[in-house]
N, C-alpha and C positions, 0 to 999 in steps of 0.2 A: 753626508748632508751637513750644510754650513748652519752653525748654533743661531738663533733666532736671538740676538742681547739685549734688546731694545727695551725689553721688559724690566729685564735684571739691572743694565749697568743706569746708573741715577745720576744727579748732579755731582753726586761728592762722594756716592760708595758705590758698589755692588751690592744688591738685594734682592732676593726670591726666594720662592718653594721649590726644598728641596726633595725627590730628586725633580720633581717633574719640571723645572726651570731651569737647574743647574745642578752640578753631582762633580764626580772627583774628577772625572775626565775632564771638564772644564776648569775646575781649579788647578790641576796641571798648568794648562796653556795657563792660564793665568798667572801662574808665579813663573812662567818662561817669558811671559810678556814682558812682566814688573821689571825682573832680570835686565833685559831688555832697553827699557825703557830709561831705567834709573841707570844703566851705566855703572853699575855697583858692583865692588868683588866681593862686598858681603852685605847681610841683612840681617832684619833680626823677624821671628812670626810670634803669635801667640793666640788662642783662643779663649772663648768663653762655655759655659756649661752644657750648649744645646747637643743633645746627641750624634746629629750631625756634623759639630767641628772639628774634635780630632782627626777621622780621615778626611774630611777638605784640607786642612791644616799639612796635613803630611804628603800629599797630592799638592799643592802649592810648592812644598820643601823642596821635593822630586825635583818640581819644571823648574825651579831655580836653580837646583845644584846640578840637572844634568847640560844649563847654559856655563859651568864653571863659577856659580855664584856660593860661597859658604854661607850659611845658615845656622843661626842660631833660634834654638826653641825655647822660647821659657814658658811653653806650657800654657795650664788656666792662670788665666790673670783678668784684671779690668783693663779697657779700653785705655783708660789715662796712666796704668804701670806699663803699657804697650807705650808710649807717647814718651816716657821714662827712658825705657829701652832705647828706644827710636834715640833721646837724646843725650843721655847719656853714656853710649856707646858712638854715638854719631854715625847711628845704621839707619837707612830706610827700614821703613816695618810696613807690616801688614796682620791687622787685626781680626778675628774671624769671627764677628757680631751679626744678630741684626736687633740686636739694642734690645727696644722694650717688643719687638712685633711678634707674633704668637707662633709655639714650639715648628710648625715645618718653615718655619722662613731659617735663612742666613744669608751671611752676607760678608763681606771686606772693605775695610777700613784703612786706608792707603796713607803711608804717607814719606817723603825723602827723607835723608838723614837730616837730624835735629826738629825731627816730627812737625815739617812744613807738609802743608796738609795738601795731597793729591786728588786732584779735579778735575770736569771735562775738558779746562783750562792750561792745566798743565801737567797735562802727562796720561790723564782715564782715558779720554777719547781715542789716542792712540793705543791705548792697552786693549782696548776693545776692537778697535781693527785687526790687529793685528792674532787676536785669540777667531776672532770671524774668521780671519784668512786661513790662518792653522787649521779651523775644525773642516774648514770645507778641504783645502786639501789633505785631510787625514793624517798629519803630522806636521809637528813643530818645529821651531827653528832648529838648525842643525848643533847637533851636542857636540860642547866641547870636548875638547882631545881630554883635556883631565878634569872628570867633574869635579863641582865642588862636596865642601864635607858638608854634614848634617850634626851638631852638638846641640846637645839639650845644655841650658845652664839656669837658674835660679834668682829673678831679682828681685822677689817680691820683700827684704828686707832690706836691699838697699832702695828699693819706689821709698818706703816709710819713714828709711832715715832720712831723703831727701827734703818729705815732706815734714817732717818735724824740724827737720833745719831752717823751714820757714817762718815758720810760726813759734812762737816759745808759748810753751803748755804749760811748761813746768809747773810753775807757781798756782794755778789755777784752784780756788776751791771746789771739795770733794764735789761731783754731778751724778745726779742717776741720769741716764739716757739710754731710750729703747730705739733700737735701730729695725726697720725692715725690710731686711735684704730682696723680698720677694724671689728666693730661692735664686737670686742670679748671683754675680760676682761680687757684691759688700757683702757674702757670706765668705767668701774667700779670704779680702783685702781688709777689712776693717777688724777682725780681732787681731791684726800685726800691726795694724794703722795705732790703733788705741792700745797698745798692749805698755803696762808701766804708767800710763797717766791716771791720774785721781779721778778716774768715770768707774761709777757701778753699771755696768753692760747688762741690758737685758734684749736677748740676741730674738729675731720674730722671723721666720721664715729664712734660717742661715742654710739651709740644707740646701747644696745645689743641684737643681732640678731643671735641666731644661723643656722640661712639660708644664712648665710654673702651677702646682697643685693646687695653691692655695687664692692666688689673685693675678692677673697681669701684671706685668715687671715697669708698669705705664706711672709713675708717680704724678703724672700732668691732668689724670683721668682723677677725679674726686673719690669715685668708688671704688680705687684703690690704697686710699689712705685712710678708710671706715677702720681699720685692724691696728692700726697703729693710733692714730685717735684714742680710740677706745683702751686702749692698754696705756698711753701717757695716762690717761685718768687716774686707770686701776690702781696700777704704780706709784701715783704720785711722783713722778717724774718728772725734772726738768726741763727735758724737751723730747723732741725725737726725732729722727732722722728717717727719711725713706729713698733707695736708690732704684733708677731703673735698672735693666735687666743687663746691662755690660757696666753698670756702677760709675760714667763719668758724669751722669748729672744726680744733685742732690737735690732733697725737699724737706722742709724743716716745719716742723708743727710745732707751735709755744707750750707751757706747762697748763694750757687751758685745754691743750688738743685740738688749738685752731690753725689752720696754716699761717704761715707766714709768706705774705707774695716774694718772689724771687726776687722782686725791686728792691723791695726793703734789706734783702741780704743783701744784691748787688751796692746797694747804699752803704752799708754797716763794712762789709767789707773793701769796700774804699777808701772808707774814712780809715782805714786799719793800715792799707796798704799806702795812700797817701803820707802818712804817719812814719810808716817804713823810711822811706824815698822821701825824708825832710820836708815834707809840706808842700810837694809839688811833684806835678807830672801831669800826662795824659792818661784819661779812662774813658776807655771806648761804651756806648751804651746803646743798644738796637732802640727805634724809632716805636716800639711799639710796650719799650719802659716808661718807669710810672715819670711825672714831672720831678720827682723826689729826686729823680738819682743826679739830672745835671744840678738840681741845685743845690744839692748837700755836697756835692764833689766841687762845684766854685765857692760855696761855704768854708772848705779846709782847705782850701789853697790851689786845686788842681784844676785841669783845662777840658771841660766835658765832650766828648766827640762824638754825634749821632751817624748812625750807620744802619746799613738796611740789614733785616732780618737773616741769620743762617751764619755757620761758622766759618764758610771761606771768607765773607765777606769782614768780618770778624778779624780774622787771623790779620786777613791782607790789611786791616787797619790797624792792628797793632805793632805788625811789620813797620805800614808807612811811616808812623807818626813815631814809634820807640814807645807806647803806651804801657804804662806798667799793668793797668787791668782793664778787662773786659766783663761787663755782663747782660746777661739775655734772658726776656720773660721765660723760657723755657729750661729756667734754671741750671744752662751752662754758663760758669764762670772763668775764666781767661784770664792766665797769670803771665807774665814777663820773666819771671822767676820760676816760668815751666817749660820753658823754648814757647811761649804766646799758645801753647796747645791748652786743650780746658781740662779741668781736674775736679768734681766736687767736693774729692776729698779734704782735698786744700780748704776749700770754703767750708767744708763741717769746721774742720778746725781750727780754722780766724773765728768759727760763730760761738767755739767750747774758748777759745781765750776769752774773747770778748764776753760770753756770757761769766766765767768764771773768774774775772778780774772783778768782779763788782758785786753788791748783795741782792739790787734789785733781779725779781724775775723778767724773764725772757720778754712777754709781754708787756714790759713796759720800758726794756729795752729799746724793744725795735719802735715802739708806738712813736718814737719822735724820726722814723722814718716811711712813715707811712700816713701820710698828710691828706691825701686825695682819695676817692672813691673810684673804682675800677669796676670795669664789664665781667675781665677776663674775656676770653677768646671765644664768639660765636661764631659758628659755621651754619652757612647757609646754601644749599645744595639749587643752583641758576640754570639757567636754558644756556644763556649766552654773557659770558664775565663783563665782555668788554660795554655791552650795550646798557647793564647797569652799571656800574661805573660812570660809564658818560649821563645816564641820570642824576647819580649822587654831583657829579660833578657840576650839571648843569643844576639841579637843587640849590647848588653853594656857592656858585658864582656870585661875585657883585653885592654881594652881603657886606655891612657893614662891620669894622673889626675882625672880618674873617679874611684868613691866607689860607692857600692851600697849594699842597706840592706835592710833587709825585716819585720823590726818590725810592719809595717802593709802593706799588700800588698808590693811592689816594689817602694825603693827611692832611685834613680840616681843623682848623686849630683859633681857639677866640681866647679871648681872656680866660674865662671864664670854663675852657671844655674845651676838649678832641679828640678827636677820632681817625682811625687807620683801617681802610678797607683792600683787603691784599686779596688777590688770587692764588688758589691753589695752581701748583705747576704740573699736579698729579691727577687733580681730580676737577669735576665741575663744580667749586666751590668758591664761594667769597667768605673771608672771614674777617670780622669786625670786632675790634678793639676800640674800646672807649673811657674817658676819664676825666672825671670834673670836682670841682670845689665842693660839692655835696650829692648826697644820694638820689635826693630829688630831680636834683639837675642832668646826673648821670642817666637815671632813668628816661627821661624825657627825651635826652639825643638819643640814645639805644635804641629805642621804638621808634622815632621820628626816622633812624640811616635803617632800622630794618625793615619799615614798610617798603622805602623805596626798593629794599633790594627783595624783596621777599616780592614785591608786586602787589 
């Protein structure tokens, strides 16, 4: 019987419960597809902590190496030491995540050599056919005459040296910093990441666990970051650091234990990496950042470029334009200096230079990046997407000082305030982002775009 994918394969990955969505049999076809697909004599894999990976991982090896493709494993690693791999061997990779979603999901994270990111665009949709086609006639493409090999090898010191290549630490005064890994892979990555620099490490959930014991591996979610919070205090610590559950996006909390928005890092480490690159370049920034970022980035010399939400769209602008960085409210950050793949790690460690080059704390750091008052991201659960929408839109029509445009979903923008109503691709959802000159004001459009859409 032919595999039902429709569920699993997504815009930019593969994701489901496993087995009852997906299991090794399909991960087979699936590294026979990639094989396949990519054209490739070799590759590189890797997975993350969930119980589940190792044999999807090795079931993947298989259907590549018995198309004649070699493989390389380098084991547990983070999503962005796979992206590493992927480019600094100049292999197509394949990731074995499903990020932060809870112990029976996983999933794959695709991408060609020099870790350009594989999507229904170019390259997924066909992988998906082609695994549909295998399962229903009950075997794969025909194996080559001489399979390929299967070699385990080790990059998680050269991921670190890389990334220390970029940023210089050195100098940096002594920090305490409490990291939490939420039992995924910054348990793994981060005491090789930080290992020799002047940080007192106090490590919170490094044990990796793919049943996450302690909290979801969701750093996006508030009541995920109460345990780290709470122990910057204790500590009296500098900052702290929290990673989702495959370790490529970061979350930073000041020495008060309050977050700090991704904007405001997306800002701080612009200004760091414009600095790099002589006082100019392109920095990509999704539409639903704070006003902060394009205008601290044409403050230092650089050319700000809004872009719709999600990291293909991301990548492919950094491609276009040659942008040295990218960043997104969902605290992926996007380096030019990483093959344009996102890295958190990298931006922990632009925020340990920057914070340790100087005496003030954190906190007062970032505050001249963090100018406006923010929603954050509400979700509101609709009958019908399109037909609100077309109310917020008709609401906003013909207003005075008001523009509005629809490069993703609906952005309403005055002087003074705007807002970003996007649809969910997954679910019946509209979620609303908003940001104004003061708290007051922020308040007032936030109720005013969620009556309409709430009804």
């Amino acid at each position: 019987m032919a595999a039902d994918l429709s569920q699993i394969v997504k815009a930019y990955d593969v994701r489901g419960v496993v087995p009852d969505q997906w299991d090794e049999s399909l991960a087979e076809l699936f590294g026979a597809a990639f094989a396949r697909v990519t054209e490739a004599a070799a590759i590189v894999v890797g997975h993350d902590m969930r119980p589940s990976s190792p044999g999807l991982t090795r079931a993947f090896a298989r259907g590549a190496a018995a198309l004649g493709v070699d493989v390389t494993e380098i084991g547990l690693c983070s999503t962005d030491q796979l992206y590493y791999a992927s480019g600094a061997l100049d292999l197509p990779g394949a990731m074995f995540t499903a990020s932060h979603n809870p112990a029976r999901y996983n999933g794959i994270k695709l991408c060609r050599a020099g870790a350009a990111p594989v999507g229904q665009d170019t390259g997924l949709a066909t992988i998906r056919e082609l695994v549909e086609r295998w399962s229903r006639e009950g075997a794969p493409a025909p194996a080559a005459a001489t399979p390929g090999t299967i070699t385990a090898a080790d990059t998680l010191k050269d991921y670190a040296a890389h990334l220390r290549s970029l940023v210089d630490v050195t100098s940096i005064r002594p920090l305490k910093v409490v990291v939490d890994a939420g039992n995924g892979m910054g348990g793994h990555t981060v005491p090789t990441v930080f290992d020799g620099l002047p940080v007192t490490l106090v490590p919170l959930y490094f044990e990796l666990d793919g049943t996450f014991p302690h909290h979801e591996a969701n750093p996006l979610d508030p009541a995920n970051l109460v345990d780290l919070q709470k122990r910057v205090r204790e500590e009296g610590a500098d900052l702290g650091f929290a990673f989702d559950g495959d370790a490529d996006r970061c979350f930073v909390v000041d020495e008060q234990g309050d977050p700090v928005s991704p904007s405001a890092i997306t800002a701080l480490v612009a200004v760091r990496e414009l600095a790099r690159h002589g006082g100019h370049g392109t920095v990509i920034h999704n539409l639903i950042t704070s006003w902060t970022v394009p205008e601290v980035v044409e403050e230092h010399g650089g050319t700000p470029v809004r872009t719709r939400v999600g990291h293909s769209f991301i990548k492919a602008e950094m491609a276009r334009t040659g942008a040295i960085f990218g960043g997104e409210h969902s605290a992926h950050y996007y380096f030019k200096d990483f093959w344009n793949a996102d890295t958190g790690m990298l931006a922990a460690l632009h925020v340990l230079a920057a914070l340790g080059g100087q005496d003030t704390p954190l906190s007062a750091l970032v505050s001249q990046y963090e100018r406006y008052t923010g929603s954050g991201e509400i979700n509101s659960t609709v009958d019908d997407q399109q037909a609100r929408l077309a109310a917020i839109t008709a609401a906003y029509t013909d207003r005075p000082d008001t523009t509005l445009d629809t490069l993703d979903g609906l952005t309403v923008t005055t002087p003074d305030w705007w807002f970003n109503v996007r649809p969910s691709n997954t679910e019946p959802l509209l979620r609303l982002n908003t940001e104004a000159r003061g708290e007051q004001t922020m308040r007032r459009v936030r109720d005013e775009v969620l009556a309409i859409i709430r009804g």
